[in-house]
C-alpha positions as CSV (number, residue, x, y, z in Angstrom):
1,X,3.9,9.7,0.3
2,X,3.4,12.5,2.7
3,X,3.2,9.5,5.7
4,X,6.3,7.9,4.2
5,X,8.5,10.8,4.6
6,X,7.1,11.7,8.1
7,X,7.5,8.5,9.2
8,X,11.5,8.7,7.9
9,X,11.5,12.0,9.6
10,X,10.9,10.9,13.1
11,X,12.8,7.7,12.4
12,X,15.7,9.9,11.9
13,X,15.3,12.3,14.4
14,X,14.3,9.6,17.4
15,X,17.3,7.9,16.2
16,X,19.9,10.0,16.4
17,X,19.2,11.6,19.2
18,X,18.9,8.4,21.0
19,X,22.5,7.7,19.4
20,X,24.1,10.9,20.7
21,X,22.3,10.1,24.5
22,X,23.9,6.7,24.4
23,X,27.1,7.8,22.7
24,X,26.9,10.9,25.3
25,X,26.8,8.2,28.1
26,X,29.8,5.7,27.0
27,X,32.2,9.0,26.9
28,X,31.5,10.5,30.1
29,X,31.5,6.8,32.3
30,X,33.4,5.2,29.8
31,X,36.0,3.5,32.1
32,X,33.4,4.0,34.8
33,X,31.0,1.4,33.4
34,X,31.5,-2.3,32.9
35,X,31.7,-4.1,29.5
36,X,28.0,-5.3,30.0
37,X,27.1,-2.0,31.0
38,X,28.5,-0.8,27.5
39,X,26.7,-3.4,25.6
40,X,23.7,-3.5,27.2
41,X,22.8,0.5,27.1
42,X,22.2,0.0,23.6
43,X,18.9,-1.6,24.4
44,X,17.6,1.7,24.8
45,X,18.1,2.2,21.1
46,X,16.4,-1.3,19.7
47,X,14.1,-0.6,22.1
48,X,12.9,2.9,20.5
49,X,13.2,1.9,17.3
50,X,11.1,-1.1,17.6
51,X,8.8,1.4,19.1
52,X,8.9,3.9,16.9
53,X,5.7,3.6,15.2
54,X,3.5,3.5,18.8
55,X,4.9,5.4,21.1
56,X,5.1,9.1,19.4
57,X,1.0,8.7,19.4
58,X,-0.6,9.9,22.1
59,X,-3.2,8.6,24.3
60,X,-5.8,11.1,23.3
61,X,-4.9,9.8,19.5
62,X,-5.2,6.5,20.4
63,X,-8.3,7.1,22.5
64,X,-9.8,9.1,19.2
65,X,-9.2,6.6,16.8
66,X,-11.4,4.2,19.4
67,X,-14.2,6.7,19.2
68,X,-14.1,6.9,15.2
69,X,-14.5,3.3,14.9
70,X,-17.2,3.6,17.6
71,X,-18.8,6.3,15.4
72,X,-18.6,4.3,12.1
73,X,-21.6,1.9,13.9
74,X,-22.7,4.6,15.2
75,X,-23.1,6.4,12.1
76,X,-24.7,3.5,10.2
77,X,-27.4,2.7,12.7
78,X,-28.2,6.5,12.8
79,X,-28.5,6.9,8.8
80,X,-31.0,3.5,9.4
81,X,-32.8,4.9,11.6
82,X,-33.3,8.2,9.6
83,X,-34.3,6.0,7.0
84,X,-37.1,3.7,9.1
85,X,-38.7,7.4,10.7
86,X,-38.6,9.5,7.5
87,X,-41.9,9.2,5.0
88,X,-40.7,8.2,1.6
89,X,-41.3,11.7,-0.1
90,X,-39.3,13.0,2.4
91,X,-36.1,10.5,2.1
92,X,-34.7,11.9,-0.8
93,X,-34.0,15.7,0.7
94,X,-31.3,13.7,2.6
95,X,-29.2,14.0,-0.7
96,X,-26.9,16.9,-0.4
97,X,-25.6,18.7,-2.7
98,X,-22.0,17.4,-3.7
99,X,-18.7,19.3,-5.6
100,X,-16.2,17.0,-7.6
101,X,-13.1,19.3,-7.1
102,X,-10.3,19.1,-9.9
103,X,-7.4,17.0,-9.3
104,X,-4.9,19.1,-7.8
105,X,-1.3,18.8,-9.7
106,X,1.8,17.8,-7.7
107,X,3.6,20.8,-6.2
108,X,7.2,21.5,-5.9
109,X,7.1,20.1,-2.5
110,X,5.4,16.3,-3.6
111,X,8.4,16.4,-6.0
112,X,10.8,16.7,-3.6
113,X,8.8,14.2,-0.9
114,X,9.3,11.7,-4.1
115,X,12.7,12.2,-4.7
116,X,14.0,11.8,-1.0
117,X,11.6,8.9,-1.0
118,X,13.5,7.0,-3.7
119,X,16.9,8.3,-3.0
120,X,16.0,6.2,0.8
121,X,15.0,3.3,-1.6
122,X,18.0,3.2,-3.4
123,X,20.7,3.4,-1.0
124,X,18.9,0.7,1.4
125,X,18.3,-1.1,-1.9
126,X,22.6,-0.6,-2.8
127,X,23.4,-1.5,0.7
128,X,21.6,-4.3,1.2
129,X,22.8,-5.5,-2.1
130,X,27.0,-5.3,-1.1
131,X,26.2,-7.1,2.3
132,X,24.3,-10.0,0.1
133,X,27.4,-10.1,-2.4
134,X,29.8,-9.9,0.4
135,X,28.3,-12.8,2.4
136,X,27.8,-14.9,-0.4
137,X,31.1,-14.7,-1.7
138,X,32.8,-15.1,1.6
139,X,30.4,-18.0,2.5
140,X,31.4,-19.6,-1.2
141,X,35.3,-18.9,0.5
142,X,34.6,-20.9,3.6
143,X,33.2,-23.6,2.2
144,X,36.2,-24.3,0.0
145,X,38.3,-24.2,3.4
146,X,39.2,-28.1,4.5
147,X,37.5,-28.8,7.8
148,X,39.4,-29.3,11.2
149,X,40.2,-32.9,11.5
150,X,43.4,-32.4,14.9
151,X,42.4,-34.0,17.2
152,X,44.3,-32.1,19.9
153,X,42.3,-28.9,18.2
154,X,38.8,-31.1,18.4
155,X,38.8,-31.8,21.8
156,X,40.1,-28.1,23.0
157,X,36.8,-27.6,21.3
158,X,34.8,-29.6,23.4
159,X,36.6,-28.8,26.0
160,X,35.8,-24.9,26.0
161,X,31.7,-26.6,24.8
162,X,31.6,-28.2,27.9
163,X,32.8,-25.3,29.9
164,X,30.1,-23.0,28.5
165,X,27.5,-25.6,28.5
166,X,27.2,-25.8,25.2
167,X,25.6,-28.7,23.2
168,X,25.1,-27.1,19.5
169,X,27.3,-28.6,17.0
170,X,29.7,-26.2,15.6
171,X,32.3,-27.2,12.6
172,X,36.0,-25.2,13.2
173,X,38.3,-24.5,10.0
174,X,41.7,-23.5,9.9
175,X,42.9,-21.0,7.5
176,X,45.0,-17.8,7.2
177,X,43.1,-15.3,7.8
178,X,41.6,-13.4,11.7
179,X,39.5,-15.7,13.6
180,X,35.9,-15.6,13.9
181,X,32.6,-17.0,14.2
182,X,30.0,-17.3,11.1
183,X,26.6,-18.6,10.5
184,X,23.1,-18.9,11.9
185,X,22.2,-22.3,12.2
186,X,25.4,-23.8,11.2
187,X,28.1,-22.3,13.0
188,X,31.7,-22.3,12.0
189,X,34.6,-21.5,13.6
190,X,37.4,-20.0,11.6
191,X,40.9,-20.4,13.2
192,X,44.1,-19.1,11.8
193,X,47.1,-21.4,11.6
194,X,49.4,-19.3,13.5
195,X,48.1,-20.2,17.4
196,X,49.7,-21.9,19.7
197,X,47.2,-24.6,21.6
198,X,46.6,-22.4,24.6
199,X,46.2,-19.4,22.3
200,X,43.6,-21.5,20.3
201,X,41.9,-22.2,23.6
202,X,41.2,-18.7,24.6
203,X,40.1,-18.1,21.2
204,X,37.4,-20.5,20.8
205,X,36.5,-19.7,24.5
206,X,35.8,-15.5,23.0
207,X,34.3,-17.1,19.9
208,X,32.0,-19.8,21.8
209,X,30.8,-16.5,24.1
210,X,29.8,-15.0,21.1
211,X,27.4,-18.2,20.1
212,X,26.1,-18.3,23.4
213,X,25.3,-14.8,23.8
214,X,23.2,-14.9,20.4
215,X,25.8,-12.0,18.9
216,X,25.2,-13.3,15.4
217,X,21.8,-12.8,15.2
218,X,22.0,-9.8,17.2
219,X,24.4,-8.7,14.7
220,X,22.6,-9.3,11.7
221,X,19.5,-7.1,13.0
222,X,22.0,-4.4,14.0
223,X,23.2,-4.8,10.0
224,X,19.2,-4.1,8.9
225,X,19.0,-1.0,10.9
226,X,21.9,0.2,9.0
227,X,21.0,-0.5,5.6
228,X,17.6,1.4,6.7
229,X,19.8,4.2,8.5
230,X,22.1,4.4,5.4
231,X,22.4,7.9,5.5
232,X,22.7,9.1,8.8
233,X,26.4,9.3,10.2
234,X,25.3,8.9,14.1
235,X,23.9,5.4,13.2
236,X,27.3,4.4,11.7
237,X,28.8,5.8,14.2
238,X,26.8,3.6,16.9
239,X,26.8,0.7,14.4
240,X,30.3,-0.1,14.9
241,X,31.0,1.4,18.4
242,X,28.3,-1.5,19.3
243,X,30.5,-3.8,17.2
244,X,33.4,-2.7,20.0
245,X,31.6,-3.3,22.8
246,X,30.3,-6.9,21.5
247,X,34.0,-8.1,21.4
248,X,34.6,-6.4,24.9
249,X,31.8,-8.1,26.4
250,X,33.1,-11.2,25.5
251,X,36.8,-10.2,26.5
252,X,35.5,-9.6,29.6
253,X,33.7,-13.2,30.1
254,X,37.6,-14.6,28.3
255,X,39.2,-13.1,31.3
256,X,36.6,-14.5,33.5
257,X,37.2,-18.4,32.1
258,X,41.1,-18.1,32.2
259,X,41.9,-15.7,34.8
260,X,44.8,-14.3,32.9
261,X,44.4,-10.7,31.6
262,X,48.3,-9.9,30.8
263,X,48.0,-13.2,28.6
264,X,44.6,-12.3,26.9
265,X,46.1,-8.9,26.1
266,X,49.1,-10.2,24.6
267,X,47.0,-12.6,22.0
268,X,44.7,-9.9,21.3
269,X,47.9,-7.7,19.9
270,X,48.6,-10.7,18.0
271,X,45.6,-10.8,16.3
272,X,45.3,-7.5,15.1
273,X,45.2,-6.4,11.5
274,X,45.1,-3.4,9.4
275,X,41.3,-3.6,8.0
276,X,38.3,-5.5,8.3
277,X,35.5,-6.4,6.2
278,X,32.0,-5.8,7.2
279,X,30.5,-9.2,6.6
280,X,27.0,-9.7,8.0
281,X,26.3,-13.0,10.2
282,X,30.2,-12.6,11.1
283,X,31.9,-12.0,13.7
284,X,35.5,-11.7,14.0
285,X,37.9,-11.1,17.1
286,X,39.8,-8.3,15.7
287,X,38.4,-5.4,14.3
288,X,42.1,-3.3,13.3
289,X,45.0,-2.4,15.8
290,X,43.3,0.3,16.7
291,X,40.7,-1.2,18.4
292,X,42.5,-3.5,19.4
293,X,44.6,-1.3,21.6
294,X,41.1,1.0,22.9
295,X,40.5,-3.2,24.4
296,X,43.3,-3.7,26.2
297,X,43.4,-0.1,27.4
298,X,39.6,-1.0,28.5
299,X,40.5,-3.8,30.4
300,X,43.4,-2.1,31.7
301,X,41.9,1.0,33.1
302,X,38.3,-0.3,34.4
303,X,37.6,0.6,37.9
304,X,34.5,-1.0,39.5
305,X,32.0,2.3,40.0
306,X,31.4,2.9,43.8
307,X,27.2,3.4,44.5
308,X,27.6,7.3,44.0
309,X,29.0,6.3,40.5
310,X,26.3,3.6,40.0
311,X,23.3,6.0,41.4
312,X,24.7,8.7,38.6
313,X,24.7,5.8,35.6
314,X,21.7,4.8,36.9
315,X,19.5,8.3,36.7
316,X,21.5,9.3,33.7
317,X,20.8,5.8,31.9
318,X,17.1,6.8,33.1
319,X,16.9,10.5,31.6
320,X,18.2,9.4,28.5
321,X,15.7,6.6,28.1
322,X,12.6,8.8,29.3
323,X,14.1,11.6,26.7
324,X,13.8,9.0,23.9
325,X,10.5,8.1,24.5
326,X,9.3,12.1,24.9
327,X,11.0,13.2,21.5
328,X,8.2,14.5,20.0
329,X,7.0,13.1,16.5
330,X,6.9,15.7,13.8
331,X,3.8,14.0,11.5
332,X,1.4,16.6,13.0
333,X,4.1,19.3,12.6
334,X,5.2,18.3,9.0
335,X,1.2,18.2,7.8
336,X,0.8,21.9,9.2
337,X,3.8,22.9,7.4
338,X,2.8,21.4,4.0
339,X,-1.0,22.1,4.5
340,X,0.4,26.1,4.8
341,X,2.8,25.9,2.2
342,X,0.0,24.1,-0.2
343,X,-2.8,27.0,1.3
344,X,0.3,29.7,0.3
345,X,1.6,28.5,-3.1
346,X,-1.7,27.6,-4.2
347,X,-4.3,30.1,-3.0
348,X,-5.1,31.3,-6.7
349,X,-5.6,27.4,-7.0
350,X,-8.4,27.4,-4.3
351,X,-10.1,30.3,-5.3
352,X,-10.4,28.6,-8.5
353,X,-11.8,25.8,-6.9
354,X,-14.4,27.6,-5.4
355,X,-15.4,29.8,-8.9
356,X,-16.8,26.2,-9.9
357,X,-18.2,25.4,-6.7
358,X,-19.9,28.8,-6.5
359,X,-20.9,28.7,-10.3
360,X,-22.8,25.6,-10.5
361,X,-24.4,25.7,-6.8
362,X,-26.0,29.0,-7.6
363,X,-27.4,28.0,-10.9
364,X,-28.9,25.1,-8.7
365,X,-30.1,27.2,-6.1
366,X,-32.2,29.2,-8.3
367,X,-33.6,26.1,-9.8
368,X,-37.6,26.5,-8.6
369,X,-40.8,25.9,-9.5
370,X,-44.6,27.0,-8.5
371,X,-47.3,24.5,-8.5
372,X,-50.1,27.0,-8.4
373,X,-49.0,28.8,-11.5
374,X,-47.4,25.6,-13.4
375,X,-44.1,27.8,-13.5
376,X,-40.5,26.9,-13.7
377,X,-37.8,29.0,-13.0
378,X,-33.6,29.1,-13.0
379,X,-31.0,32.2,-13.1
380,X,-28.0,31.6,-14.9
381,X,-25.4,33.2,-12.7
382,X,-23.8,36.4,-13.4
383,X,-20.3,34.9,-13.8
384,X,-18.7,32.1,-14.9
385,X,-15.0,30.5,-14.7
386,X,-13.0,32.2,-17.9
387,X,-13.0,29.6,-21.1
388,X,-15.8,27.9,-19.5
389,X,-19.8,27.6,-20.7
390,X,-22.7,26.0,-19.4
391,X,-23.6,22.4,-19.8
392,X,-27.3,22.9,-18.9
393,X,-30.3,19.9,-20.1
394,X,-33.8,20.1,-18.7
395,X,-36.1,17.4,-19.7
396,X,-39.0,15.2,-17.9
397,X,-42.6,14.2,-17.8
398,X,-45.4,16.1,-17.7
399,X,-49.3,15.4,-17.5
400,X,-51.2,15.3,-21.0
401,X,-54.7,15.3,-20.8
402,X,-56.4,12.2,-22.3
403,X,-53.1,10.4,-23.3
404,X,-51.0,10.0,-19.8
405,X,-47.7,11.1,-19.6
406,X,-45.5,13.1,-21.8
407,X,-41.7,13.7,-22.3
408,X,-40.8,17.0,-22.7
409,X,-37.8,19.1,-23.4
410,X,-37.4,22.8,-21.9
411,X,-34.5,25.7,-24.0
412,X,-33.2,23.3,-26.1
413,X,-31.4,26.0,-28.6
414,X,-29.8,27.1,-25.3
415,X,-29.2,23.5,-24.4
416,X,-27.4,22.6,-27.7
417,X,-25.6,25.7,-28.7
418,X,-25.0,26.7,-25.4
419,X,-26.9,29.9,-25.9
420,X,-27.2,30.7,-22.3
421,X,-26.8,34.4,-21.0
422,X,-25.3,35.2,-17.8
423,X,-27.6,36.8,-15.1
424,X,-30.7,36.0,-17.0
425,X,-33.9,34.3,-15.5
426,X,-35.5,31.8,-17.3
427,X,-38.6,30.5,-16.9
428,X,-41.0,27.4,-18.4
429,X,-44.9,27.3,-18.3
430,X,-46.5,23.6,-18.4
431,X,-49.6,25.9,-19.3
432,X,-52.2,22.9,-18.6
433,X,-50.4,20.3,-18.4
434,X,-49.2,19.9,-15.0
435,X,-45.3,18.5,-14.1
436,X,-44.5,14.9,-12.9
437,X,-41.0,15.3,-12.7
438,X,-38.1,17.1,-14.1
439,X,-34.3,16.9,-14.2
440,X,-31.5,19.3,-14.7
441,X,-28.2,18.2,-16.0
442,X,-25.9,21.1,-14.3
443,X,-22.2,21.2,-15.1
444,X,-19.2,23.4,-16.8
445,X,-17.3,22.4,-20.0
446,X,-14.8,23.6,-21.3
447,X,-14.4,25.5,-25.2
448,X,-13.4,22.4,-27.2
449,X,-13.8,20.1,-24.8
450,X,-16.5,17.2,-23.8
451,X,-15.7,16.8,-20.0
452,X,-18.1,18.3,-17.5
453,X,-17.0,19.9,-14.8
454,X,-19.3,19.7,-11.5
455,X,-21.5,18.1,-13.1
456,X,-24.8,17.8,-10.4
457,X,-28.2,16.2,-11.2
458,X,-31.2,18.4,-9.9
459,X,-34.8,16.8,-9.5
460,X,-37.9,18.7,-9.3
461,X,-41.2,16.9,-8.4
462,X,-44.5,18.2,-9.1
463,X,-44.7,19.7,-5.3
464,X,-41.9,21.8,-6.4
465,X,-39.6,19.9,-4.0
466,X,-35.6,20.5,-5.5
467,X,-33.2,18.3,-4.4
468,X,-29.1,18.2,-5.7
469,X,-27.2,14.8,-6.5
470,X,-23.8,14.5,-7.9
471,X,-24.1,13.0,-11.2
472,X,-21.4,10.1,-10.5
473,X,-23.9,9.0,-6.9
474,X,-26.6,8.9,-8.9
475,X,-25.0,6.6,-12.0
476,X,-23.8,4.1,-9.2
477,X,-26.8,4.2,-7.2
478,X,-28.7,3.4,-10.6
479,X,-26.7,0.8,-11.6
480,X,-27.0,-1.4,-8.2
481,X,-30.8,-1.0,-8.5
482,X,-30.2,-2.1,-12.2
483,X,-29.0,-5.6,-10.8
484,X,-31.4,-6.1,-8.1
485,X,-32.4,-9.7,-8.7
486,X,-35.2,-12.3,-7.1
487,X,-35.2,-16.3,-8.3
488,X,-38.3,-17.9,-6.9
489,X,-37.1,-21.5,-7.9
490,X,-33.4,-21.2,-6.0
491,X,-34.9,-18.6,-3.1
492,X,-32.5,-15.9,-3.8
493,X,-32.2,-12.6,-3.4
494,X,-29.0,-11.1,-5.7
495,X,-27.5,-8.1,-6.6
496,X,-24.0,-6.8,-7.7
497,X,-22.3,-3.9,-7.0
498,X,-21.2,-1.6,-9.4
499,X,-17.2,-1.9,-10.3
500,X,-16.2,1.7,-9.9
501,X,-17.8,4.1,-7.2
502,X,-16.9,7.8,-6.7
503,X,-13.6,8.5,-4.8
504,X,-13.6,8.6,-1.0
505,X,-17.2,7.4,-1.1
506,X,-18.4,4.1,0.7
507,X,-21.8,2.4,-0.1
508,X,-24.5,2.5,2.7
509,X,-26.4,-1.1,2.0
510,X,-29.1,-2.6,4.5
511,X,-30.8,-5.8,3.8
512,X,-33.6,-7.4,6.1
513,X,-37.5,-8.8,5.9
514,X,-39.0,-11.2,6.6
515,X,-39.4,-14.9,5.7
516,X,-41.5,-18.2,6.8
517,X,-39.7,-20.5,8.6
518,X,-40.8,-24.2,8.2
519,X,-43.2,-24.5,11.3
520,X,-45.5,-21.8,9.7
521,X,-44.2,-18.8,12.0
522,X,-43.1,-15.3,10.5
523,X,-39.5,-14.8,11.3
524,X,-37.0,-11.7,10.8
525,X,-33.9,-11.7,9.2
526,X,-31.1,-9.6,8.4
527,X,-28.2,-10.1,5.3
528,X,-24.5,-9.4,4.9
529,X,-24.3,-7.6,8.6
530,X,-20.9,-7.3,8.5
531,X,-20.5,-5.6,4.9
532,X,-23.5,-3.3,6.1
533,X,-22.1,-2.2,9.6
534,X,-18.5,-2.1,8.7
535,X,-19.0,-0.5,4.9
536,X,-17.0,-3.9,3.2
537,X,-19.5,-3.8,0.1
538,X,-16.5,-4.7,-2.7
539,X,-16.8,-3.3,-6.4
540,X,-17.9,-5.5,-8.9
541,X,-19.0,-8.2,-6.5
542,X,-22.5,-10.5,-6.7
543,X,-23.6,-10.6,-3.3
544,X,-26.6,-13.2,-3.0
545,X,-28.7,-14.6,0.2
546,X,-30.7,-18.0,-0.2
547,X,-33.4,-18.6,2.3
548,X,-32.9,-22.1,2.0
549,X,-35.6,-24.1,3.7
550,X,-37.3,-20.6,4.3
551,X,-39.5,-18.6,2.1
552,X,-39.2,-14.9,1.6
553,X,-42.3,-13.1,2.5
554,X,-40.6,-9.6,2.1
555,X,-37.1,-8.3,1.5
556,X,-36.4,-5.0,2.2
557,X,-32.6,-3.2,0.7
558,X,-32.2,0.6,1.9
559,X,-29.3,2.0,-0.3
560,X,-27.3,4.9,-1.0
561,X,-23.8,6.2,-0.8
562,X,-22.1,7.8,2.1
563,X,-19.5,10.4,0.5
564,X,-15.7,10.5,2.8
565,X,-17.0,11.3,5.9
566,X,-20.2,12.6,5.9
567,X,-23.3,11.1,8.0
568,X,-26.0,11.8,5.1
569,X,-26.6,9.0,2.9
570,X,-26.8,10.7,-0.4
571,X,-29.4,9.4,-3.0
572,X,-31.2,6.8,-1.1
573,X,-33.4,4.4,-2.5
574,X,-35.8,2.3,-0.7
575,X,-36.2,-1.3,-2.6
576,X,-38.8,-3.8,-1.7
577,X,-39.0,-7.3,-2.9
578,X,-42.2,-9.6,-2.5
579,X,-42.5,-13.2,-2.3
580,X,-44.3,-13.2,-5.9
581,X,-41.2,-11.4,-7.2
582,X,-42.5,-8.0,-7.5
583,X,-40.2,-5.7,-6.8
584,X,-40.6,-2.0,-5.8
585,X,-38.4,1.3,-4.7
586,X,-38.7,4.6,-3.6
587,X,-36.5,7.2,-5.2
588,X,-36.8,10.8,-4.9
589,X,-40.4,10.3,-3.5
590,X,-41.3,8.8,-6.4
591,X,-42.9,4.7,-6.6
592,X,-41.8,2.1,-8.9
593,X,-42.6,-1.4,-9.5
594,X,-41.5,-4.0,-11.6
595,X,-41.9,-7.5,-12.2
596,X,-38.9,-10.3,-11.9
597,X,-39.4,-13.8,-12.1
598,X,-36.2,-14.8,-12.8
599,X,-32.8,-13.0,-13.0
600,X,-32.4,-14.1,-16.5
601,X,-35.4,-12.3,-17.5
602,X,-34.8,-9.0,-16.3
């Protein structure tokens, strides 16, 4: 939403002060510069606008966003890398310890980004709307309007054609109303019944200009930047000031057919009317008396410019032009103002924000334990968000003499009645049974409630080696390794990823090995390169790779998840799969291994 109303922003602001420049221009040279001169400037405005989102960035922008995609393979080969000269036990400190911040609540200011945002909608939405029911039911009009069958009229028609060097076929239609020139691919030429055949002449001759000059069109597009500039006044403004100098463009190519200005002048008073209708894909000769008479004046008054005159168009034409492109865009300026306003109004916000982030971390950071005396220990910080308690499970394995592992469960009154004191230190003795491994389920919840907040998953091995996982990495993480499949009849490795993975985070997946190819030789390989390289892993999708003729001596899949734009892969697991299909992974130093046959067996 934010982008949407920037971008509207600068659309307005490049707009209209291109509008005034151009506008600026016409009134100071107006008799000075010739009707093409007046039409033509207005390039400067489609220019810009069709511009508009690539020239306000800058070249360092555009040379930054090179480097991040740079950095993106960049990044992935580095996190390989780390991956391929780390020892297993040592892969799993490159989790880091993660924070699921609270979704923020729209401010005042989001509300009022929304409401300009559909208050733009709506009046483009309206706008375009009229035009639609005002060409429809005028074309519905025309077409009940007998076609031109005089033949006197018909071949003044292809008489003015053949002059202009036009071969398109064009219907004409006589009726009562101002002459004109309607359609795209179909053109018709709408003549009232009142003209003389010399007047008729000169009229198709300033409608047949417009055809040949692509005005209708031209025309239409001017009618889409209006409906998008609805509400800015400038645009109107310009919208039907470049209406004007259409029709004196062609006035001025009239003249130049029939050499008779007094004459022209004369049938262009004739012509006039009170109103006109703004019809889109029309274009008629008169556009009120008014106009009519700022025309003739026009092509009264116009004196050709002497070189001084044409070198002071010329440079002004310039500066306006170079000022359009040097507007500067207001996205970075807007994001500083909100990012203030959002830092201002909602400071209390942050700091309580980082109550949880400071609550939970500590109580992790205390987490330890001491091999040499078989002693675990944690501190339950001092303070704690208000109407909050702590969410705290400890269980794991431990080594029982004679029997093999055992699953134990550490403070389980404080666990389940949430019993915990602030600022004590608590501490567990395995006595002679010595720790595997043991988790921590850290987190806030609320009186009354059953959502945990910050949840984070700490690990302890039995070197007393902590690391800190988000809880939502280490469910996804789980569940790929959950689906990890190997079918020895179809030579297939498989595996899905899960359909929902923590906001902002991407999945960090490499798969390669090694397989025999069919002359006997060992050969490398490497799977779904461009998902792994470019992060296009897609939720919920089975991705599979068949060796075909080839059989898989080893497969090995690094995984993890790279959260927004960190570098760390967070929770990495190292899977290997054999050619017998065993398969085997490394997580948090710790080995597994399982047997698959077949997927439908697991």
């Amino acid at each position: 939403m934010m982008n949407n109303v920037n971008l509207l922003l600068n659309m307005t602001i490049i707009t209209t002060a291109t509008c005034i420049g151009i506008l600026f221009i016409k009134a100071i040279f107006r008799n000075r510069m010739s009707a093409f001169l007046h039409y033509y400037i207005w390039i400067i405005l489609l220019a810009r606008i069709a511009l508009l989102p690539i020239v306000p960035e800058s070249f360092d922008n555009i040379f930054s966003f090179t480097q991040k995609n740079e950095s993106v393979t960049k990044q992935s080969q580095m996190v390989e890398e780390s991956f391929k000269d780390l020892p297993a036990s040592d892969q799993s400190t490159q989790a880091n310890t993660t924070i699921e911040f609270p979704e923020i609540q729209n401010n005042v200011g989001d509300i009022i980004r929304i409401y300009i945002m559909d208050v733009w909608y709506t009046g483009v939405a309206l706008l375009l709307l009229y035009y639609c029911f005002a060409f429809i039911h005028f074309t519905n009009k025309v077409s009940k309007i007998p076609v031109c069958k005089e033949e006197k009229i018909l071949e003044i028609l292809k008489e003015c054609k053949r002059k202009l060097k036009i071969k398109k076929h064009i219907t004409l239609k006589i009726y009562d109303g101002p002459a004109m020139i309607k359609g795209f691919f179909s053109p018709v030429i709408l003549l009232n019944h009142k003209y003389d055949n010399n007047e008729i002449k000169q009229i198709l001759i300033h409608e047949l200009c417009h055809l040949k000059h692509n005005d209708i069109p031209i025309n239409f597009f001017t009618f889409i930047i209006l409906c998008i500039n609805w509400y800015n006044p400038i645009v109107w403004i310009s919208f039907f000031t470049f209406k004007k100098d259409t029709e004196m463009l062609c006035d001025y190519k009239v003249i130049s057919f029939i050499k008779k200005k007094r004459e022209y002048a004369i049938l262009l008073m004739k012509s006039a009317m009170n109103h006109n209708k703004l019809i889109p894909t029309t274009i008629p000769i008169q556009n009120g008396k008014k106009e009519i008479k700022r025309r003739i004046q026009f092509m009264a008054n116009f004196k050709k410019p002497t070189i001084t005159y044409k070198g002071i168009m010329s440079l002004t034409v310039a500066a306006i032009l170079f000022g359009s492109l040097m507007i500067p865009r207001v996205n970075a300026l807007a994001d500083n103002i909100n990012e203030s306003a959002t830092q201002n109004s909602s400071g209390s916000q942050e700091q309580y924000v980082d109550e949880y982030e400071a609550a939970v971390n500590n109580f992790a950071d205390s987490i330890s334990y001491d091999k040499d005396t078989k002693t675990m220990k944690f501190t339950v910080p001092e303070t704690i968000p208000d109407g909050y308690k702590w969410y705290v499970h400890i269980s794991g394995h431990e080594t029982i003499d004679g029997v093999g592992p055992g699953v134990f469960h550490a403070f389980e009154d404080e666990s389940y009645n949430y019993k915990w004191e602030n600022g004590k230190t608590y501490s567990y003795q395995f006595n002679e049974n010595p720790l595997i491994s043991c988790t921590f389920m850290v987190g806030l919840i609320k009186d009354n409630s059953h959502d945990i907040k910050d949840a984070l998953d700490v690990t302890v091995d039995s070197e007393g080696k902590v690391v800190k996982v988000k809880k939502e990495i280490k469910e996804a993480v789980t569940k790929l390794l959950s689906t990890m499949a190997y079918d020895k009849d179809k030579k297939a490795v498989s595996f899905t990823i899960p359909q929902t993975t923590p906001d902002n985070d991407k999945w960090f997946i490499h798969v390669s090995g090694h397989e025999t190819t069919q002359d006997g030789q060992y050969g490398v390989f490497n799977a779904f390169e461009d998902e792994s390289y470019n992060y296009k892993w897609e939720n919920g999708k089975i991705y599979t790779y068949n060796f075909n003729e080839n059989s898989l001596v080893s497969c090995n899949i690094k995984a993890g998840i790279i959260e927004g734009n960190s570098k760390d892969v967070q929770y990495p697991i190292d899977i290997n799969i054999n050619s017998d299909g065993t398969i085997s992974y490394k997580l948090d130093g710790q080995t597994e291994i399982f047997k698959i046959s077949n997927p439908e067996n697991k």
